[in-house]
C-alpha positions as CSV (number, residue, x, y, z in Angstrom):
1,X,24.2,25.5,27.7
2,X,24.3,28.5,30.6
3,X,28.1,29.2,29.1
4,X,29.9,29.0,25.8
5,X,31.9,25.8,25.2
6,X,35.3,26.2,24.3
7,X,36.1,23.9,22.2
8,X,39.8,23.7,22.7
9,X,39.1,22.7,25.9
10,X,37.5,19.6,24.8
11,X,39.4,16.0,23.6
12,X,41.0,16.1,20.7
13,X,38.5,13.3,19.4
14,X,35.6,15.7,20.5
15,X,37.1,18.2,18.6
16,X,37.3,16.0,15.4
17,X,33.9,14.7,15.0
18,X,32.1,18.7,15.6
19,X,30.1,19.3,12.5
20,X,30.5,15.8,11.0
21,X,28.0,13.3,10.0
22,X,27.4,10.1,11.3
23,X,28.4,7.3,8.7
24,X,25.1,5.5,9.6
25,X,23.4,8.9,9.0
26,X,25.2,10.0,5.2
27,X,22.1,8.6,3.4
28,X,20.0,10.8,5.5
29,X,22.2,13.7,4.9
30,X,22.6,12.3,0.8
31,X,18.5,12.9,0.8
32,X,18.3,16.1,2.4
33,X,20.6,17.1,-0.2
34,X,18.8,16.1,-3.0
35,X,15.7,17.2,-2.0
36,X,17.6,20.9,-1.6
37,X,18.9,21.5,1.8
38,X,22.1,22.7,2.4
39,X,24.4,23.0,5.0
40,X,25.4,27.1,6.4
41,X,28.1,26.0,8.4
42,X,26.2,25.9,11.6
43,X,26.3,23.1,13.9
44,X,23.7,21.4,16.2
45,X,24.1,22.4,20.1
46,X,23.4,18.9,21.3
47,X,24.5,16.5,18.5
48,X,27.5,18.9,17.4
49,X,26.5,17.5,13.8
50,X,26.1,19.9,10.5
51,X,22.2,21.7,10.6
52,X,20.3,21.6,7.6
53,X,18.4,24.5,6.0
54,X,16.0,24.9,3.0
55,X,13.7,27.8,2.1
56,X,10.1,25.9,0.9
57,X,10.6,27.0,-2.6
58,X,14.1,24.8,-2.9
59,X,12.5,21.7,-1.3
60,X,12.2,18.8,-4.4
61,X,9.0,17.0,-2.7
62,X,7.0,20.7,-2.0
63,X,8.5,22.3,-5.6
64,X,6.9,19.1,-7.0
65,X,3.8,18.6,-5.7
66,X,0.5,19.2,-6.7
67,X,-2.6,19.2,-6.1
68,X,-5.6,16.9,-7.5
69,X,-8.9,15.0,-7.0
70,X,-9.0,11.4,-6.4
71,X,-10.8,10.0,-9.8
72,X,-11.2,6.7,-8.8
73,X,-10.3,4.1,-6.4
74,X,-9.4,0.6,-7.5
75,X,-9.1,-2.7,-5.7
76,X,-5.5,-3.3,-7.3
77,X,-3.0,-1.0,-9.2
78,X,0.4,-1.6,-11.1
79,X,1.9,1.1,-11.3
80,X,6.5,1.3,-11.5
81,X,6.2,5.3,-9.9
82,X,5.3,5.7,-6.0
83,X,4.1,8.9,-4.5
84,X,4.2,10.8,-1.4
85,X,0.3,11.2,-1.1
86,X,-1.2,13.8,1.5
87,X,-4.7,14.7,2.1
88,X,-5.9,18.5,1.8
89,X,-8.0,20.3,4.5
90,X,-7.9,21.2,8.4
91,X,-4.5,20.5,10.1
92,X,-6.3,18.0,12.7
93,X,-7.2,15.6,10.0
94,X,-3.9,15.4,8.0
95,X,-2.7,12.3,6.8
96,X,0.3,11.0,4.3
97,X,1.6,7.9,2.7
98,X,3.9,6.5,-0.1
99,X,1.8,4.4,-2.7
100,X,1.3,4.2,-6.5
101,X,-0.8,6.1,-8.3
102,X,-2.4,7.0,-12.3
103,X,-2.5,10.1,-13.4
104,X,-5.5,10.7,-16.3
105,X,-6.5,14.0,-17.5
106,X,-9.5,14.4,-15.1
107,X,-7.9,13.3,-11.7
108,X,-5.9,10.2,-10.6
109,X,-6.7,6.5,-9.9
110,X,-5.3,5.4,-6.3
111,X,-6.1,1.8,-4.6
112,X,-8.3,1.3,-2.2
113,X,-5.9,0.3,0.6
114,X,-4.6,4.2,0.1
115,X,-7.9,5.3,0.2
116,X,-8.7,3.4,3.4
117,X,-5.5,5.1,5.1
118,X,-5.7,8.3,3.9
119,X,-10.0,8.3,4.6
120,X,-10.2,9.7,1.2
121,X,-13.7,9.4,-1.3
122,X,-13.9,9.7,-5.6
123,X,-13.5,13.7,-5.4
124,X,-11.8,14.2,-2.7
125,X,-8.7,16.6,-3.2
126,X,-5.3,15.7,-2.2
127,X,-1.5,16.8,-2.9
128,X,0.8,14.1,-4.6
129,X,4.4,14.7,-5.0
130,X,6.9,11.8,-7.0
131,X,9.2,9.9,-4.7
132,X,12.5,9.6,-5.7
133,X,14.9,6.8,-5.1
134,X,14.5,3.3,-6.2
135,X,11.3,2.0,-8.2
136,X,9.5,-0.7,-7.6
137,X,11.7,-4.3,-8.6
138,X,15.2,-2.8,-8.6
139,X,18.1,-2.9,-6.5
């Protein structure tokens, strides 16, 4: 806006929503806390909701991450634990996708349909990072 907005000036029910979330949107807000964002008490000039800020260090999925070579790359895979997998390398040719994944001393093991997404090889290098939430088969 050109001009400040006075709130008083605004509906009561205006007034009372500015800087709250959403009830459809508390599980976003729910994972943005966890994963270490917090709220400074400033508010969003076209949403009036709460904004959310996190230095890189605080953020779970970056803190956690890591980076590895793809060992092998199997037709199938059980694996309970998904990742966020992303692929290292120029900016243009980024890619990312939740999937499971085995970790071995020497690299990991991902399946092929990953592979296929992600155009990765055996030795290619990505960055894996746990997801957290629900595992695979629960409620």
């Amino acid at each position: 806006p050109r001009f400040p907005i006075y709130l008083a000036l605004l509906p009561k029910e205006a007034q009372e929503v500015i800087g709250q979330v959403h009830p459809e949107t508390v599980p976003a807000l729910h994972f943005l806390e966890e994963e270490g964002f917090i709220h400074k008490g400033e508010i969003d000039i076209f949403e009036a909701g709460p904004v959310m800020k996190a230095k890189l260090k605080n953020i779970r999925t970056i803190r956690e991450s890591r980076r590895i070579v793809v060992e092998e790359i199997v037709e199938h895979l059980n694996s309970e634990g998904q990742y966020l997998v992303a692929t290292v390398g120029a900016f243009q040719d980024f890619r990312c996708t939740i999937g499971p994944l085995i970790e071995s001393h020497v690299g990991v093991k991902i399946p092929r349909e990953m592979a296929k997404i992600l155009k990765l090889q055996i030795g290619s290098q990505i960055h894996v990072s746990p997801v957290k939430g629900k595992k695979k088969g629960t409620s």
